[in-house]
C-alpha positions as CSV (number, residue, x, y, z in Angstrom):
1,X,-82.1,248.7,144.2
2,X,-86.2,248.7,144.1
3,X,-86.5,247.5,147.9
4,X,-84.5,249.8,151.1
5,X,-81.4,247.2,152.0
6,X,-82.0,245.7,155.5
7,X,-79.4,244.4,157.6
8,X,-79.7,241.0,159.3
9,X,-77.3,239.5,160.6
10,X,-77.4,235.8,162.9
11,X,-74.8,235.0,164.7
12,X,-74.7,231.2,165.8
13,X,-72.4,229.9,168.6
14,X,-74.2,227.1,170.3
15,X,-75.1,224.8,167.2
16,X,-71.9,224.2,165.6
17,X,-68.4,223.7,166.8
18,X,-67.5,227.2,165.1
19,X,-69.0,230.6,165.8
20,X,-71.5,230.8,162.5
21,X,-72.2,234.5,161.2
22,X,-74.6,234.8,158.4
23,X,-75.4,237.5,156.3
24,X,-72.1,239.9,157.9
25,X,-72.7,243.1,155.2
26,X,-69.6,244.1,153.3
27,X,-69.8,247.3,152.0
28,X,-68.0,248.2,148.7
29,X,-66.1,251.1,147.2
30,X,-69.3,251.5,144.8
31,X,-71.5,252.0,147.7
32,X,-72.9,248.6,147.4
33,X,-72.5,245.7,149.5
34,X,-71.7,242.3,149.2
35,X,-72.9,239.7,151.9
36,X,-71.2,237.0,153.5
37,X,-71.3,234.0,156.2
38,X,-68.1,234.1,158.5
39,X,-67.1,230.4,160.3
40,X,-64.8,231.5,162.8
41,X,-63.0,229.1,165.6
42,X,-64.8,229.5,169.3
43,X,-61.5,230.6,170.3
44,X,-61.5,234.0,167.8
45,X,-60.9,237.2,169.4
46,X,-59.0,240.7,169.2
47,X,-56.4,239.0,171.0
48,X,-56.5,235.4,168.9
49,X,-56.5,236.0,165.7
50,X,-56.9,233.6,162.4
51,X,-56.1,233.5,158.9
52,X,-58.5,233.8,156.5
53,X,-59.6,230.8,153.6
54,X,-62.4,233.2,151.5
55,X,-64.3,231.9,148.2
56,X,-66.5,234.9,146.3
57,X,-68.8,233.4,143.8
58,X,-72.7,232.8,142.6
59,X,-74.0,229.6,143.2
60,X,-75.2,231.0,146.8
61,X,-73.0,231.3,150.5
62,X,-76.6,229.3,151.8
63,X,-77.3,226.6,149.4
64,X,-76.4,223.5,150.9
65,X,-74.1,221.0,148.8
66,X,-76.1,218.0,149.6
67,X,-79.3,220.1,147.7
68,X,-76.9,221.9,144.8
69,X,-75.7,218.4,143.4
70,X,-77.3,215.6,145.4
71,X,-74.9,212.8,144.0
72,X,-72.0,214.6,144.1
73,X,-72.1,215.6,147.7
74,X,-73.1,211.3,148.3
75,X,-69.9,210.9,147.1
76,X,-67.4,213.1,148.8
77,X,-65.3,212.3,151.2
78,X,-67.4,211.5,154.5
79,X,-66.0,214.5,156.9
80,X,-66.7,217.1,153.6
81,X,-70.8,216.0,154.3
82,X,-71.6,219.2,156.3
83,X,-74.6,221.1,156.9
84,X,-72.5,223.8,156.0
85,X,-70.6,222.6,153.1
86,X,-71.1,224.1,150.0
87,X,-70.2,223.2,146.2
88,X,-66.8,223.8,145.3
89,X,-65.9,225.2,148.5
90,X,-63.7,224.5,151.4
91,X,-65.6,222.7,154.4
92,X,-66.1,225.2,157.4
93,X,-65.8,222.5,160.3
94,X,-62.6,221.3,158.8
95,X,-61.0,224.2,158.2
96,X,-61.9,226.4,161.4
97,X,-60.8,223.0,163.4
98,X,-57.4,223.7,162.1
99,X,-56.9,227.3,162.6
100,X,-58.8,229.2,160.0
101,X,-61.6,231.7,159.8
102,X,-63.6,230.8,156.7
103,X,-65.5,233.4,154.9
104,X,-67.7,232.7,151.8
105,X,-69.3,235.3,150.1
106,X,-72.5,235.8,147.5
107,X,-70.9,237.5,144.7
108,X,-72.9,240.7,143.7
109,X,-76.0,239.9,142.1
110,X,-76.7,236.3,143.7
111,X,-77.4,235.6,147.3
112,X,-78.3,237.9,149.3
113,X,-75.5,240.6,147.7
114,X,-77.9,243.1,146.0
115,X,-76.4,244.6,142.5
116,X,-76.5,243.2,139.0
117,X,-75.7,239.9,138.0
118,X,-73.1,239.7,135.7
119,X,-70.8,236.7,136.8
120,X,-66.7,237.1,135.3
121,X,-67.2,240.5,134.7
122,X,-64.9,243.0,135.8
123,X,-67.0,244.8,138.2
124,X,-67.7,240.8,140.0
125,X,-64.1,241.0,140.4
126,X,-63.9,245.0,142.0
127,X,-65.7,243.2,144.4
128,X,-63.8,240.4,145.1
129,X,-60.8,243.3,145.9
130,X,-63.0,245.0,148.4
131,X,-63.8,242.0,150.1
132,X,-60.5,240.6,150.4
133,X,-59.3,243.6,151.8
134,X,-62.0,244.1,154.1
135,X,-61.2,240.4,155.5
136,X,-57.6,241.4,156.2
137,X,-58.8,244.2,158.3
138,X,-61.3,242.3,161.0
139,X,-60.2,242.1,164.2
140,X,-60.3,238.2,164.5
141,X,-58.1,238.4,160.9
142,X,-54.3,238.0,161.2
143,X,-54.4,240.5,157.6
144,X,-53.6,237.3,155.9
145,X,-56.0,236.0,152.6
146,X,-55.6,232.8,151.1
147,X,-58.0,231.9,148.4
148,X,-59.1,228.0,148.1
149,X,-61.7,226.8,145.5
150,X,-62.5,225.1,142.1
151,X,-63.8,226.2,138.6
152,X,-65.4,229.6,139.2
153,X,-63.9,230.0,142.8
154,X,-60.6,228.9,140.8
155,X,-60.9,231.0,137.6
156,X,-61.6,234.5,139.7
157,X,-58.5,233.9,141.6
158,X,-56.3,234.8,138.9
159,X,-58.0,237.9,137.8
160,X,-58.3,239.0,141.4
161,X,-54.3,238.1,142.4
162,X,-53.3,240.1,139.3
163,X,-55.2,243.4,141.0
164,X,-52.9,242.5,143.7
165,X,-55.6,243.0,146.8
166,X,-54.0,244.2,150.4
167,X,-53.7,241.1,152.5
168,X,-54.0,238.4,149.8
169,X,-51.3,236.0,151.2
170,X,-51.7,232.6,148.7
171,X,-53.4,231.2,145.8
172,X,-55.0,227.6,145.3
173,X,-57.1,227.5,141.9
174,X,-57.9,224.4,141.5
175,X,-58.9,223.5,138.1
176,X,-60.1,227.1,137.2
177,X,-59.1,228.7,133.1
178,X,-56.8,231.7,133.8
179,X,-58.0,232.6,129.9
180,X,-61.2,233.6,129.5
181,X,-61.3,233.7,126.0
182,X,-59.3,230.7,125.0
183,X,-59.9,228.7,127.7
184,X,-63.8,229.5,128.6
185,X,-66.0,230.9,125.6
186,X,-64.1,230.1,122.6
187,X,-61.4,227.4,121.4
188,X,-59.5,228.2,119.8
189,X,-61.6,231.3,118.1
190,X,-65.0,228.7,118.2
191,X,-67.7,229.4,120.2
192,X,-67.9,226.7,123.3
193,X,-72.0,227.5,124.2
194,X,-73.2,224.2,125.0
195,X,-71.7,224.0,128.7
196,X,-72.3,227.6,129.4
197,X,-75.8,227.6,128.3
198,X,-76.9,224.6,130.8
199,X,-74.7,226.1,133.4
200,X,-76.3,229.4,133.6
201,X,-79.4,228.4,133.5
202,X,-79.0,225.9,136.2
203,X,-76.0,226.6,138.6
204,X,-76.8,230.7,138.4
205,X,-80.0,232.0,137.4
206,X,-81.5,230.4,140.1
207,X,-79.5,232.3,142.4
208,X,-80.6,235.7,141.7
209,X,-81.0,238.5,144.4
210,X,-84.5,239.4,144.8
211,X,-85.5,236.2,143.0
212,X,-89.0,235.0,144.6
213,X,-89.4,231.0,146.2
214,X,-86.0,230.1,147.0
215,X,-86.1,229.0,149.9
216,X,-89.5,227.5,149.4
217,X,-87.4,225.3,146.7
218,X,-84.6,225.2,149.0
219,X,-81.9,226.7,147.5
220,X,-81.2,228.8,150.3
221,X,-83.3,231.6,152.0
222,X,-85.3,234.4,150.0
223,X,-83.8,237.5,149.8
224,X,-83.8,239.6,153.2
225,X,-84.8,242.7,151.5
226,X,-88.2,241.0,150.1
227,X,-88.2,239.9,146.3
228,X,-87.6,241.3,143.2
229,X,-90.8,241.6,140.4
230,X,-89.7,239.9,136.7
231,X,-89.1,243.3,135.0
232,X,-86.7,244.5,138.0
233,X,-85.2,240.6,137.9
234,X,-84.6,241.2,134.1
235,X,-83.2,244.7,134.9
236,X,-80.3,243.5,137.0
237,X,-79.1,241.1,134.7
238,X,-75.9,241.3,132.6
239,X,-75.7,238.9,130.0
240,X,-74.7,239.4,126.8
241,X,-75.6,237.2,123.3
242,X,-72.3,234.5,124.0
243,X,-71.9,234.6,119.7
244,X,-71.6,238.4,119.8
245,X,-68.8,238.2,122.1
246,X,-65.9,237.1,118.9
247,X,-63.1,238.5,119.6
248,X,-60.6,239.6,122.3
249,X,-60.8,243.0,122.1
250,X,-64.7,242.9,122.0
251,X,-65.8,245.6,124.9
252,X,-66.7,243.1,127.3
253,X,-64.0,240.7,126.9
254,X,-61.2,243.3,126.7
255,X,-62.6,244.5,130.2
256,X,-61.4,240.9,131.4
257,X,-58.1,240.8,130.0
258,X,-55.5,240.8,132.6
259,X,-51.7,240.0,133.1
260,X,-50.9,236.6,134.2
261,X,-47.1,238.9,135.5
262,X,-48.9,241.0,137.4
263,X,-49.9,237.9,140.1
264,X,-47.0,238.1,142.5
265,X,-48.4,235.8,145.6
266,X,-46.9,232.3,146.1
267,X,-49.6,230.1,143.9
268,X,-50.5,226.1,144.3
269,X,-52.5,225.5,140.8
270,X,-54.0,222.3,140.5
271,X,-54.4,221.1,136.8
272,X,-56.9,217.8,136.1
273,X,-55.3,215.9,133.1
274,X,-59.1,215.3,132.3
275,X,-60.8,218.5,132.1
276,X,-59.5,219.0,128.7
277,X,-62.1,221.1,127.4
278,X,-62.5,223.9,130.1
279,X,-59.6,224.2,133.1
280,X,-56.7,221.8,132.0
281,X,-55.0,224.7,130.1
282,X,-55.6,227.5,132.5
283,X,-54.0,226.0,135.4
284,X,-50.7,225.3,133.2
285,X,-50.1,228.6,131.5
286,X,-51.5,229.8,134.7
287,X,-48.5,228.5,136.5
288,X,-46.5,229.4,133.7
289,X,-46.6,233.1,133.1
290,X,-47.7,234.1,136.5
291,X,-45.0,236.4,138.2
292,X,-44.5,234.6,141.8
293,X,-41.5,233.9,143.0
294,X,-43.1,230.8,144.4
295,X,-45.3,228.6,142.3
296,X,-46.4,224.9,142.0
297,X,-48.0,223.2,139.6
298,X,-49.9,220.1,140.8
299,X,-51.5,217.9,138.2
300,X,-54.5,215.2,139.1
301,X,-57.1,213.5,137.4
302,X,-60.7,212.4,138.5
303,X,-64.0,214.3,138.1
304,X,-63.8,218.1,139.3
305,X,-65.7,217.8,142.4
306,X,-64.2,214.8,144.1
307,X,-60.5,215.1,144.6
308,X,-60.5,218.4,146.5
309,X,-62.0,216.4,149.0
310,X,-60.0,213.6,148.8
311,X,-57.8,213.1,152.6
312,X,-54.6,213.4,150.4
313,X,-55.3,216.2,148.6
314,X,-56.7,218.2,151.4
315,X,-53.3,217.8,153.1
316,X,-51.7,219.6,150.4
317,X,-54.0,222.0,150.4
318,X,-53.5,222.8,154.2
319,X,-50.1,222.3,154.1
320,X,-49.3,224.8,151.1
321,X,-51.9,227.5,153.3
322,X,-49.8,226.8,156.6
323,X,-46.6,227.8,155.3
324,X,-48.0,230.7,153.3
325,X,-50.6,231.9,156.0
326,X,-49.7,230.3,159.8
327,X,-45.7,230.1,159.1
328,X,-46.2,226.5,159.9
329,X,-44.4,225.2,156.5
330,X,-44.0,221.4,157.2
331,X,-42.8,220.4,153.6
332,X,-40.6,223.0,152.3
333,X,-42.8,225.4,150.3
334,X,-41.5,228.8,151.4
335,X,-38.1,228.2,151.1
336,X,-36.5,228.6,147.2
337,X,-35.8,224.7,145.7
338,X,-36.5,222.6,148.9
339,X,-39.9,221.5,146.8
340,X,-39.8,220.7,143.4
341,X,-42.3,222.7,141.7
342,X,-44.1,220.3,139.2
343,X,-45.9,217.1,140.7
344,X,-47.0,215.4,137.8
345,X,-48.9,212.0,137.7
346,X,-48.5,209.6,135.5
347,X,-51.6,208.0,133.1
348,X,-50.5,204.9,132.6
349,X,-52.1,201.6,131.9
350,X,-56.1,201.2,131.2
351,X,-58.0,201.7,134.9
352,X,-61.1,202.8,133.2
353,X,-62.9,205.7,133.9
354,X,-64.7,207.1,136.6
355,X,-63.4,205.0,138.9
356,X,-61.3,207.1,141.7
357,X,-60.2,204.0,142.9
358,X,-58.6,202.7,140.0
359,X,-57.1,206.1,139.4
360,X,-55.2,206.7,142.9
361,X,-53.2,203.6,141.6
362,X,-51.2,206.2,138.7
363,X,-47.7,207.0,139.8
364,X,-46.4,210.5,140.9
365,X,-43.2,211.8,139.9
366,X,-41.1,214.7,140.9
367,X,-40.2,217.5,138.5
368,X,-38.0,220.3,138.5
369,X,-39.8,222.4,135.6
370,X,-42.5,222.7,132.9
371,X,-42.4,222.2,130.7
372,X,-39.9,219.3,131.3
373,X,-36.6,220.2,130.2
374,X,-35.5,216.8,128.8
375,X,-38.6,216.8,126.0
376,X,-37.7,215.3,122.9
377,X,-40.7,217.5,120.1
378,X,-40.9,215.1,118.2
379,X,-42.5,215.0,114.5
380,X,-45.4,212.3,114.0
381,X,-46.7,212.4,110.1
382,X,-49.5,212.3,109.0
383,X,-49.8,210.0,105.3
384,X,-52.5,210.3,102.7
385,X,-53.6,206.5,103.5
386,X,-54.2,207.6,106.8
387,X,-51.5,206.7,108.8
388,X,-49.4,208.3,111.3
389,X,-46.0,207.5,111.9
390,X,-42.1,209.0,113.1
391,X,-40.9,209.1,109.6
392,X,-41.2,211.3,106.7
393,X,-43.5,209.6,104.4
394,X,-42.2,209.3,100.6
395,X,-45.3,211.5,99.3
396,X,-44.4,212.3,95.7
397,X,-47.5,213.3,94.3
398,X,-50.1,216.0,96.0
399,X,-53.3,214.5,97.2
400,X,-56.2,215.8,99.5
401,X,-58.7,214.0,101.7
402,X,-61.8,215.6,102.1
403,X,-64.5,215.3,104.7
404,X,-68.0,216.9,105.8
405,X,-68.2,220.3,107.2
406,X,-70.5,221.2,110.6
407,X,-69.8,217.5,111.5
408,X,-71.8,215.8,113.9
409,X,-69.5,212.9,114.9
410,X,-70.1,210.6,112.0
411,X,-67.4,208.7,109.7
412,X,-68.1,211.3,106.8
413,X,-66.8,214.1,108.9
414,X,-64.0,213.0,110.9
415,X,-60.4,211.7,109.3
416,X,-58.6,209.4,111.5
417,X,-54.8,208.6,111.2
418,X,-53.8,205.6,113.4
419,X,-50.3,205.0,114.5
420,X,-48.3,201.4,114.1
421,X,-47.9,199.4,117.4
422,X,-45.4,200.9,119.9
423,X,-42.5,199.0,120.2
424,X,-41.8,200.3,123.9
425,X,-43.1,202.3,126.9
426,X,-43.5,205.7,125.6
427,X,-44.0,208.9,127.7
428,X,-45.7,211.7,126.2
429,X,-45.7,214.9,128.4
430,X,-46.2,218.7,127.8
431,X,-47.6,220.3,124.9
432,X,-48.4,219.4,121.8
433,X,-49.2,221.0,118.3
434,X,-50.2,219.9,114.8
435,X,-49.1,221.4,111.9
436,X,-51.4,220.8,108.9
437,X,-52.4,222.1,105.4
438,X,-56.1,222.8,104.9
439,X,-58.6,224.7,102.4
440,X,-62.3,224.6,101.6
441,X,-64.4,223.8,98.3
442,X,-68.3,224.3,97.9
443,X,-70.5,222.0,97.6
444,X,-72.3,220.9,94.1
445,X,-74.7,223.3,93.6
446,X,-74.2,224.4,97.2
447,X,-73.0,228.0,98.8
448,X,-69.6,228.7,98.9
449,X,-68.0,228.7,102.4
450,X,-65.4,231.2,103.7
451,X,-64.3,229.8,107.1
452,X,-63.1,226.3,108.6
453,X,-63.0,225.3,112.1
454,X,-60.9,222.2,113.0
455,X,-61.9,220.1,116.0
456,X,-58.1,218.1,116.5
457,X,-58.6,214.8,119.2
458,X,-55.8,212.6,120.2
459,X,-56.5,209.2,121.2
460,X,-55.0,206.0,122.7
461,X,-55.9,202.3,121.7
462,X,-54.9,199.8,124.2
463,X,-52.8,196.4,122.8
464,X,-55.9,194.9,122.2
465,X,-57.9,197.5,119.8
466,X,-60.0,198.9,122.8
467,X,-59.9,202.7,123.3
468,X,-58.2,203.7,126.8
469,X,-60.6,206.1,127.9
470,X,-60.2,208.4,130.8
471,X,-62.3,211.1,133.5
472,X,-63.8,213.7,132.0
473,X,-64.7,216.7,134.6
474,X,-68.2,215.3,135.0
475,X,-67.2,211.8,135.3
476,X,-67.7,211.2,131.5
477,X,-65.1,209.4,129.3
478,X,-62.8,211.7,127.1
479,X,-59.8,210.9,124.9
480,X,-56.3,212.0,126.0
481,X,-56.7,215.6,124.8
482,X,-58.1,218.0,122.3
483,X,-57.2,221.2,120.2
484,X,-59.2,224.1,118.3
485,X,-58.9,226.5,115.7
486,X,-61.1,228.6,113.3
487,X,-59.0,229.0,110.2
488,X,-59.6,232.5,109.9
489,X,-58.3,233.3,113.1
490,X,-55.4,231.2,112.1
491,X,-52.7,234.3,112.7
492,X,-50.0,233.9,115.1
493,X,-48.1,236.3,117.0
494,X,-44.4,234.9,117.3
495,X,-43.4,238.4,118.6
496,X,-45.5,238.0,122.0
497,X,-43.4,236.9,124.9
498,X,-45.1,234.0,125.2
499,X,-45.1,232.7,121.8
500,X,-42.9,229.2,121.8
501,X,-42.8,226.8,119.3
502,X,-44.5,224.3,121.4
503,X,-46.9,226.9,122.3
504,X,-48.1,229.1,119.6
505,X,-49.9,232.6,120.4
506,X,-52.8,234.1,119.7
507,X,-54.0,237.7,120.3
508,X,-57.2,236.6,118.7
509,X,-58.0,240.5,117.7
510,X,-60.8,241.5,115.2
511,X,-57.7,243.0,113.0
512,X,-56.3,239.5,113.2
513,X,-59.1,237.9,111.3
514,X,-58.1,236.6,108.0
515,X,-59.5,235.4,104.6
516,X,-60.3,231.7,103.7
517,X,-60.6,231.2,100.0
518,X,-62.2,227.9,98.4
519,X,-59.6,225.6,97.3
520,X,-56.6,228.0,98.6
521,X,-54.4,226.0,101.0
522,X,-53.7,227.3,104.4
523,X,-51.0,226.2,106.5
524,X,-52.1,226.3,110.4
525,X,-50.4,225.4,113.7
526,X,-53.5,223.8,115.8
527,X,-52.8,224.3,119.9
528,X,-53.6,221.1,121.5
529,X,-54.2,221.1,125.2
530,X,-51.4,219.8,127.7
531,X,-51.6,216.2,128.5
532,X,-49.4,213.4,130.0
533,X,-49.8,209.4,129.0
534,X,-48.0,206.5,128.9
535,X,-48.1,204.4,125.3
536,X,-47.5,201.3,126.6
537,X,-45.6,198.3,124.4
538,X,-48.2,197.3,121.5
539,X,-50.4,200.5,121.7
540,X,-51.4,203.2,119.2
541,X,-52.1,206.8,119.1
542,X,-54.9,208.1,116.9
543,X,-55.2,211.2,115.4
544,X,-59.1,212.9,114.6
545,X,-58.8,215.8,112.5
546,X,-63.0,216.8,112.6
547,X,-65.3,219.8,111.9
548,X,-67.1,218.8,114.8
549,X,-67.7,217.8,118.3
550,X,-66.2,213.9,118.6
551,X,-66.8,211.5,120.6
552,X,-66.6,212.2,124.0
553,X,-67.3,215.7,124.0
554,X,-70.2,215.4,126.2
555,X,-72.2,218.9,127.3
556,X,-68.8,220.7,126.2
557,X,-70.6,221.3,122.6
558,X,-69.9,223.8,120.1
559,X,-73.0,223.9,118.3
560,X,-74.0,227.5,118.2
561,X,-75.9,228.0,114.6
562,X,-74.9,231.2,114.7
563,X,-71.6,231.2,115.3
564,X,-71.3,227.8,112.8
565,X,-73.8,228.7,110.6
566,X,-74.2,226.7,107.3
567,X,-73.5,230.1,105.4
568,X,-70.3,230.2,106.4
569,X,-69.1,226.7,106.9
570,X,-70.9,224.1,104.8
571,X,-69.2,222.6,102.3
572,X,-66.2,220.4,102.1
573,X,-63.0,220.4,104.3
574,X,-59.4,219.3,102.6
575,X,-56.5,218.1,103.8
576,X,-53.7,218.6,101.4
577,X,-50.4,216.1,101.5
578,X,-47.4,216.5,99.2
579,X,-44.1,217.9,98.9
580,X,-44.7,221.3,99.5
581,X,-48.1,220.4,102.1
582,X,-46.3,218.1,104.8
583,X,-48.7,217.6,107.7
584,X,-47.7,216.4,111.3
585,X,-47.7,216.3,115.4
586,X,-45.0,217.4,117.2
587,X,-45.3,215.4,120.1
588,X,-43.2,216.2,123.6
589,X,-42.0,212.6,124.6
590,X,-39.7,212.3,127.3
591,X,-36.9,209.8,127.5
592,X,-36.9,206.9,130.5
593,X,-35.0,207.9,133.2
């Protein structure tokens, strides 16, 4: 680093009902340090010792909550609105008033953590090992780490649990993608930029070690070392061109890759039925392939940020870290089939959205597994007049239905397929796929293309013809659930261990890209995100097969021009029905109790 590395450190005992430490150095097997506050209970000493609840990330250990997203922290459960509580993090006063030390660190790069920025990169989670170990080793620490957080604080916890740390203890990723390449830059092989693009430059550029008026613009104090000039700024940041990162086993993105087996610590993953289009997935397959011998998969809904506050769901929270990290297990979780893993809720009925309210009305139920071993996959067709239905349509003749390529949510390039009314309750739960037929033509006197990408939304009309919408992560409304895939990435891999019928697998390796041909006809199985919903008596299910962004999407875009670029994808997109081109969903529906 340009400037000498200062240490200072405040230590706080008189303001707050904790002992606040800010800026404690951690140094790091690189010879680098990252920097963190420690809220420890009054009562912490060689002789009285604490767990530890730790978060590593870069949106900044000392930007308050209340000036990182103003309405959001409004919102949040009253005792969460802290002078110390930070976005996406657990509350010091709370947790330290039940037993915990609470250490939140500036990942390297941001804060006051000198080193490059280069956020879910490899060497951001070397550092995350170094710190969790060093926590487990402080003499107020009873050596036992549990990690608590959402999105990035989530996401990291995977790839840090699979390097296995000394003295990490638990897990609790709550809503965080366990995938960073399916479930984070690309769907389904298409580039998701939109989100990231606004999210860097506003939750972690302006975070930057060494960057100048921080704490003149509040966003926590300047950097103790003095700040950085533009060129040095420029010279610790890692942040490669998003469209050149295409395939898994591109450098950067192999670097990440990690084994969901190798994560042996007991693991409380908290899946939002809503945030179809970054975390819903992780936090399933998470729970899925991990290798603990204790795991739980908790499902909610709501925006990200407010139920990990909520009174309920801080309660599971602290009771899963008691029985993990305090021996205090109240409910069962440490011993093998007292709990039953899966806690699913249960979207049923039309509350609206974005109204937490109306949602804490959905039923829970109890399961034993997931997916739920009682799931009928069943076959919904899709007909050449646009229906969708349980029975094998009578299609004689081959057809095709065409639409726009590069869509931009209008009629011309979107195909809907609506469902007949429901004639009872119906419970759809798990995974689902579509299985369709699909080539490319040119446009008159137009370029020929040589890729598709298909944009697959499901969603649920109410009785009365009125879409039943529900939360999307940033309170917006979104459909019941979505799927992805670029055609010529359309190779599965039904060797992999984890390839299931309901489940299809990807490696998603340069060597796996294929050809598209104009007017050859593909068949493709389309992943489409876990979901749960209740089709009541009189309702319908729609079907969107797009080459765009639908409704709904929100600041999730895909909209790169590079990475969709007219070259390569305008023209038309066909869908081809017939005897030998039979197109469907398989959807998991589970029979009333």
């Amino acid at each position: 680093m340009p400037n000498q590395q200062r240490d200072i450190q405040t230590i706080d005992a008189a303001s707050f009902p904790y002992i606040f430490e800010q800026n404690v150095s951690i140094p790091l097997g690189n010879g680098g340090v990252v920097r963190c506050n420690v809220y420890k209970p009054k009562t912490a000493s060689m002789e009285n010792k604490f767990p530890v609840l730790m978060t590593y990330g870069p949106y900044g250990k000392d930007v308050p909550y209340k000036r990182f997203n103003p309405k959001s922290f409004s919102e949040v459960d009253s005792a969460h609105q802290t002078e110390h509580s930070a976005w996406e993090t657990p509350t010091p006063v709370f947790w330290t008033n039940h037993g915990y030390v609470v250490v939140r660190a500036d990942e390297i790069g941001t804060g006051q953590s000198p080193g490059v920025l280069d956020v879910k990169s490899a060497t951001s989670i070397d550092g995350f090992c170094d710190v969790i170990e060093w926590a487990a080793q402080q003499p107020w620490s009873t050596g036992k780490v549990g990690l608590l957080g959402v999105s990035y604080y989530a996401a990291t916890q995977w790839q840090v649990a699979a390097r296995q740390p000394s003295g990490l203890a638990a897990i609790v990723p709550w809503e965080g993608f366990s995938d960073a390449y399916s479930e984070s830059l690309r769907h389904g092989g298409i580039l998701s930029n939109k989100f990231f693009d606004m999210w860097y430059a506003r939750q972690v550029a302006p975070n930057q070690y060494g960057l100048p008026g921080r704490a003149a613009r509040n966003w926590g104090p300047d950097t103790i070392e003095g700040d950085l000039t533009a060129d040095e700024l420029n010279a610790n940041r890692h942040r490669a061109a998003l469209n050149e990162q295409r395939y898994r086993d591109d450098e950067q993105l192999a670097a990440l890759n990690f084994n969901l087996e190798d994560i042996t610590v007991p693991i409380l993953s908290v899946a939002n039925l809503g945030g179809s289009l970054l975390h819903l997935r992780g936090n399933v397959n998470g729970y899925l392939w991990a290798g603990s011998e204790f795991k739980y998969l908790r499902f909610i809904v709501g925006r990200h940020d407010l139920p990990f506050y909520y009174p309920e769901e801080v309660e599971v929270q602290r009771s899963f870290l008691d029985a993990w990290l305090r021996d205090e297990d109240r409910d069962g979780w440490t011993t093998k089939g007292a709990l039953p893993p899966v806690d699913l809720i249960l979207r049923k009925g039309n509350v609206g959205y974005n109204n937490p309210a109306a949602e804490r009305t959905f039923a829970r139920r109890k399961e034993s597994e997931w997916p739920l071993a009682r799931t009928n996959y069943t076959p919904f067709y899709l007909t050449a007049d646009r229906g969708l239905q349980p029975v094998l349509p009578d299609q004689p003749l081959p057809r095709k239905l065409s639409y726009r390529a590069l869509g931009e949510d209008r009629p011309s390039d979107t195909l809907t397929f609506m469902s007949s009314p429901f004639e009872s309750d119906t419970e759809i739960t798990g995974h689902i796929v579509a299985h369709l037929h699909v080539s490319i033509s040119r446009d008159r006197w137009g370029n020929s293309p040589s890729d598709l990408d298909l944009f697959i939304t499901i969603r649920h009309l109410s009785s009365s013809g009125e879409e039943v919408l529900y939360t999307g992560s940033a309170g917006e409304s979104v459909p019941v659930t979505r799927g992805w895939l670029r055609v010529s990435l359309r190779k599965t891999n039904p060797q992999h261990p984890r390839h299931r019928s309901w489940l299809p697998y990807r490696d998603y390796y340069f060597t796996d890209v294929l050809p598209v041909v104009p007017n050859e006809v593909y068949p493709v199985d389309v992943e489409i995100w876990p979901t749960n919903v209740v089709i009541e008596s009189g309702d319908r299910l729609i079907l969107e097969v797009s080459s765009g962004d639908t409704a709904g999407t929100g600041f999730w875009g895909h909209d790169d021009p590079i990475d969709r670029s007219e070259k390569v994808f305008k023209g038309q997109n066909c869908l081809h029905f017939g005897p030998d081109y039979v197109n469907y969903i398989s959807l998991p529906l589970i029979p009333p109790n």
